[in-house]
FIVOZA-588963 format. One record per residue (C-alpha): x, z, y; residue number from 0. Coordinates in nm, 3 decimals. Layout:
N
         u         w         v   num
         X         Z         Y   NUM
...
% end
This chain:
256
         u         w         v   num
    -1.777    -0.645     2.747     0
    -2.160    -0.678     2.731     1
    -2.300    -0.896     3.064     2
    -2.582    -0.742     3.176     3
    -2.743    -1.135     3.122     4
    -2.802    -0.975     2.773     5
    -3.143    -0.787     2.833     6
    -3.260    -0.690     2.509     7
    -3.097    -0.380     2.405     8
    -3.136    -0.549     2.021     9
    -2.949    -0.801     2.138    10
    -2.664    -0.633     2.286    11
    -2.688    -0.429     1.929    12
    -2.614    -0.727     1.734    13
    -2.363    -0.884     1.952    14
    -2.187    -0.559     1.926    15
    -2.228    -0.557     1.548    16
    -2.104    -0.879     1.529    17
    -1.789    -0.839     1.710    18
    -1.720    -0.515     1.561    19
    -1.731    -0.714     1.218    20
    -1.541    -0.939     1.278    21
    -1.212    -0.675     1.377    22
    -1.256    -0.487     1.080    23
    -1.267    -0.806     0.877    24
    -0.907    -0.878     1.031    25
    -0.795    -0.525     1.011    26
    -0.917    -0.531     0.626    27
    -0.743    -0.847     0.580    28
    -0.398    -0.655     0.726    29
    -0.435    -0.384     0.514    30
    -0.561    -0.484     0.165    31
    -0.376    -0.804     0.156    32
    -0.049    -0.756     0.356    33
     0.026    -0.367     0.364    34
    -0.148    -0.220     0.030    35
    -0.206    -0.547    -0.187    36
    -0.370    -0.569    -0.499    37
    -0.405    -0.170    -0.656    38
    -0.157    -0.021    -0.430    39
    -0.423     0.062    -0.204    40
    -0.563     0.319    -0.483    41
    -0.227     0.449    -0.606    42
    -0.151     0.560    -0.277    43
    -0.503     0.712    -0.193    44
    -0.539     0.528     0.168    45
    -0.798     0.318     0.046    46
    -1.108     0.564     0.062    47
    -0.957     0.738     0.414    48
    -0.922     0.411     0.597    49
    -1.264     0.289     0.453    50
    -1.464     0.539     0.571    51
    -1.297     0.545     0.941    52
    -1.354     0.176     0.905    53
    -1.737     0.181     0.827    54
    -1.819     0.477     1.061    55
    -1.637     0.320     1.326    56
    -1.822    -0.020     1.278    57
    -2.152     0.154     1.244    58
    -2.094     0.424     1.518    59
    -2.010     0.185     1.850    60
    -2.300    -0.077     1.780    61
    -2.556     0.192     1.741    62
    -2.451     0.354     2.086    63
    -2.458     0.066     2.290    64
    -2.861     0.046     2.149    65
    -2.926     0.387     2.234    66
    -2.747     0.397     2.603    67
    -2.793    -0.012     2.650    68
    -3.044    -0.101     2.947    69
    -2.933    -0.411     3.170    70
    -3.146    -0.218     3.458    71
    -2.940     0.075     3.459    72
    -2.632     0.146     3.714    73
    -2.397     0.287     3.519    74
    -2.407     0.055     3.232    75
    -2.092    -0.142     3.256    76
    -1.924     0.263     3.293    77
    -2.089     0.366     2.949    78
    -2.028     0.036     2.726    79
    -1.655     0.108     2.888    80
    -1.655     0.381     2.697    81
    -1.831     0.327     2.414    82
    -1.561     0.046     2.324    83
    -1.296     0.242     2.437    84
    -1.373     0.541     2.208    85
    -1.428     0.279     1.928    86
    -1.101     0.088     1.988    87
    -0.928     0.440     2.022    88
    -1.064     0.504     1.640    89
    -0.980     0.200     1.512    90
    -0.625     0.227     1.639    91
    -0.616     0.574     1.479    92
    -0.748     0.480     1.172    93
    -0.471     0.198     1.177    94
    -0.154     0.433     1.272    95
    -0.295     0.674     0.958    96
    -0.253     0.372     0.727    97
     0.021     0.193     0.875    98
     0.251     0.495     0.846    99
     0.209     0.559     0.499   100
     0.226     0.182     0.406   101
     0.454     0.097     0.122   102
     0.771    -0.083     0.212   103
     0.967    -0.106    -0.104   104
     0.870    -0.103    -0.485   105
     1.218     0.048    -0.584   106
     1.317     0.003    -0.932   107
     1.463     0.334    -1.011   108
     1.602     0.409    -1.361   109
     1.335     0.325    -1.606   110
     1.061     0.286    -1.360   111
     0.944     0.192    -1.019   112
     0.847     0.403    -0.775   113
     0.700     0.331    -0.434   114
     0.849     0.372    -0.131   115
     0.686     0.449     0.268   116
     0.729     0.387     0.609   117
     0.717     0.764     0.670   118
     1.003     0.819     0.385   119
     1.241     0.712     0.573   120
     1.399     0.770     0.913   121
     1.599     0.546     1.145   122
     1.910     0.719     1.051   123
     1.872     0.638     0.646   124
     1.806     0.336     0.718   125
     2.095     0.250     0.912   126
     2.295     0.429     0.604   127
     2.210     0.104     0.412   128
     2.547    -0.059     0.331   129
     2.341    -0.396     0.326   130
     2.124    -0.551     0.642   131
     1.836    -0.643     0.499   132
     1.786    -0.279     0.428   133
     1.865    -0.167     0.779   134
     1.488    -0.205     0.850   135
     1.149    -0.156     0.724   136
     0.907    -0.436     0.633   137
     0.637    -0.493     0.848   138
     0.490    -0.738     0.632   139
     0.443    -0.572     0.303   140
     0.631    -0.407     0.032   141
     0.942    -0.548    -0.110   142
     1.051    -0.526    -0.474   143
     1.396    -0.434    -0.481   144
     1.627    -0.211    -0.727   145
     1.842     0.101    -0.675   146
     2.188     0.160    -0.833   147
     2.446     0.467    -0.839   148
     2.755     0.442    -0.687   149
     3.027     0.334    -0.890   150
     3.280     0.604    -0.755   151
     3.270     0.897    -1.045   152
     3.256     1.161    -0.755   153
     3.013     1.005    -0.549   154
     2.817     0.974    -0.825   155
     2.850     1.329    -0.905   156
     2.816     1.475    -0.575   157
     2.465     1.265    -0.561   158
     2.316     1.345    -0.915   159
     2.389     1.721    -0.802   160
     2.166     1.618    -0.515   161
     1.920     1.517    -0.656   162
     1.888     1.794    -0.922   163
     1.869     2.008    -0.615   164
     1.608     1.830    -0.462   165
     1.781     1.739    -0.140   166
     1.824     1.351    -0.242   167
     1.595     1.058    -0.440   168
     1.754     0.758    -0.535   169
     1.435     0.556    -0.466   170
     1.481     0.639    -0.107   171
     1.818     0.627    -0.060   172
     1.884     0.261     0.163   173
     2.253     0.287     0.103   174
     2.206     0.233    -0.254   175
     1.984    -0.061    -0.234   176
     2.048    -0.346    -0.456   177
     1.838    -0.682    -0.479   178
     1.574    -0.727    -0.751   179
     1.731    -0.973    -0.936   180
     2.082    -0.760    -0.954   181
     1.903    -0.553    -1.203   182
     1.714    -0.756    -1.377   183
     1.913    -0.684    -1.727   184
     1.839    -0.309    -1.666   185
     1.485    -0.382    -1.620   186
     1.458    -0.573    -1.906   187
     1.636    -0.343    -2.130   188
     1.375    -0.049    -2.050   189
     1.061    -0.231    -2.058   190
     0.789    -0.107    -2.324   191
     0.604    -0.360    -2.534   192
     0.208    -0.383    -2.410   193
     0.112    -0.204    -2.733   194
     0.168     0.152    -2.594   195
    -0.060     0.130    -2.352   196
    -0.348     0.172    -2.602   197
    -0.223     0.497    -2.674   198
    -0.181     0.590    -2.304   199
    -0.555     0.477    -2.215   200
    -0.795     0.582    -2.477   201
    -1.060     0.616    -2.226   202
    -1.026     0.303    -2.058   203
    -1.020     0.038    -2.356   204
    -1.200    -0.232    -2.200   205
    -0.962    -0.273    -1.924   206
    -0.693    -0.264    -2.181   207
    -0.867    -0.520    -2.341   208
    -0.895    -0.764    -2.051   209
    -0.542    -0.690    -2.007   210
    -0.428    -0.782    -2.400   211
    -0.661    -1.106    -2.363   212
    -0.508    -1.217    -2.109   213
    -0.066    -1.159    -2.248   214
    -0.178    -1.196    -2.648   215
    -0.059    -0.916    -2.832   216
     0.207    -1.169    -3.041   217
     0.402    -1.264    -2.717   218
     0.720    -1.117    -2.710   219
     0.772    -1.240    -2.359   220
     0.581    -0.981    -2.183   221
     0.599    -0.598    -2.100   222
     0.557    -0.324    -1.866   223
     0.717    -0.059    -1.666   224
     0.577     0.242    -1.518   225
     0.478     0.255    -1.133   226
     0.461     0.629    -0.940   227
     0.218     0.683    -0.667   228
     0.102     0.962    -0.484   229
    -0.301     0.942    -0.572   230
    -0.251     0.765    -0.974   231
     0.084     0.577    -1.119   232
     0.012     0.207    -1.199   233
     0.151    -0.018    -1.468   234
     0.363    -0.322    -1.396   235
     0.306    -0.592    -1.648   236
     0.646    -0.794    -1.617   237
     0.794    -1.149    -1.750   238
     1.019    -1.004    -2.054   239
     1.249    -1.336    -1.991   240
     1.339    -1.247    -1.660   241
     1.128    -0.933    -1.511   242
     0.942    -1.153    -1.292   243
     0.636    -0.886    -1.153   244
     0.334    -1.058    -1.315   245
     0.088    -0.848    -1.234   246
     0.000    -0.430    -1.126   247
    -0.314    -0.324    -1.358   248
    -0.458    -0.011    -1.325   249
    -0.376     0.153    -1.663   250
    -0.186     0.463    -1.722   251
     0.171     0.374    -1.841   252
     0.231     0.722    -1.969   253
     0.127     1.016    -2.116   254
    -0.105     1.235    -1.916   255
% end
């Protein structure tokens, strides 16, 4: 907290500023890097909410503490208490709103991937999972793994029914949870060459572009698959050889 040594309520001010940039800086650093990396961020739509709660947070506490800040005045140490604790109190908010919405898997499901949150799943599914490393979240960003359907003919029934229903979603379904690299001949056989995606992004040619300059349009080695998200679906630009993730670009791998 502020020590009343600080006398200038500019001072105090920047001090605040300081510190206050400093925790976003880290809390950025959590969220863009670990929880949302690269575009997931947009796909998702958190980007723009925890932004703005961000910024007005940072702004909001420094500029109260020069307002109320006066090193004479007796109930200073009671007001800056507050002012930090109603920032903190924001922060952590604007924190919980992102953290439980983070992605935790990138399920390959089918002929596509589809993205996967904390709030998806309960503690019960979870502990459905016939393997442990499904058995609980990731805390430290999302995980690409694969989905599969059960190799019993009526189990496989009863669930397809399910999910024509509604009521189920292979995606986010733990018990079906495979590794990555247990489907990598699936996701091989259903990638699309890069080609399409001129015809999918008409308006957005220069990214496609930057995209084809960088995996030359005569490689045979490289192609995509489609990526869901809530706010805009993303394409996954994958190693053809052995559908190592190369890269998420924000291009439309479909038809809109």
């Amino acid at each position: 907290m502020l020590s009343r040594k600080v006398e200038n309520r500019f001072q105090a001010f920047l001090i605040h500023l300081i510190c206050s940039i400093f925790i976003a800086a880290l809390l950025l650093a959590l969220v863009f890097l670990i929880w949302y990396p690269g575009a997931l961020a947009q796909a998702i739509g958190a980007d723009k909410i925890f932004l703005m709660v961000l910024g007005v947070d940072v702004c909001l506490g420094p500029l109260l503490t020069l307002v109320v800040y006066n090193a004479k005045k007796k109930e200073l140490k009671r007001d800056l208490f507050i002012i930090f604790t109603l920032q903190i109190g924001a922060l952590l908010y604007g924190l919980y709103t992102v953290a439980i919405v983070r992605p935790i898997y990138i399920v390959f499901e089918v002929d596509r991937f589809q993205l996967v949150y904390a709030n998806d799943l309960s503690e019960e599914q979870l502990s459905e999972a016939t393997r442990d490393e499904f058995k609980s979240a990731p805390l430290l960003g999302p995980k690409w793994i694969s989905s599969k359907l059960p190799d019993d003919i009526e189990e496989r029934n009863a669930f397809m029914f399910s999910v024509l229903d509604g009521s189920s979603d292979l995606a986010k379904t733990p018990r079906y949870y495979i590794s990555y690299q247990e489907s990598q001949a699936e996701i091989i056989a259903h990638m699309e060459p890069l080609t399409s995606l001129k015809d999918y992004n008409l308006s957005r040619l220069t990214d496609y572009s930057n995209l084809i300059s960088r995996y030359p349009l005569g490689s045979s080695n490289v192609g995509f698959l489609p990526l869901k998200g809530h706010a805009m679906d993303l394409t996954v630009i994958l190693d053809h050889s052995n559908a190592e993730v190369l890269e998420i670009v924000k291009l439309h791998p479909w038809e809109k």
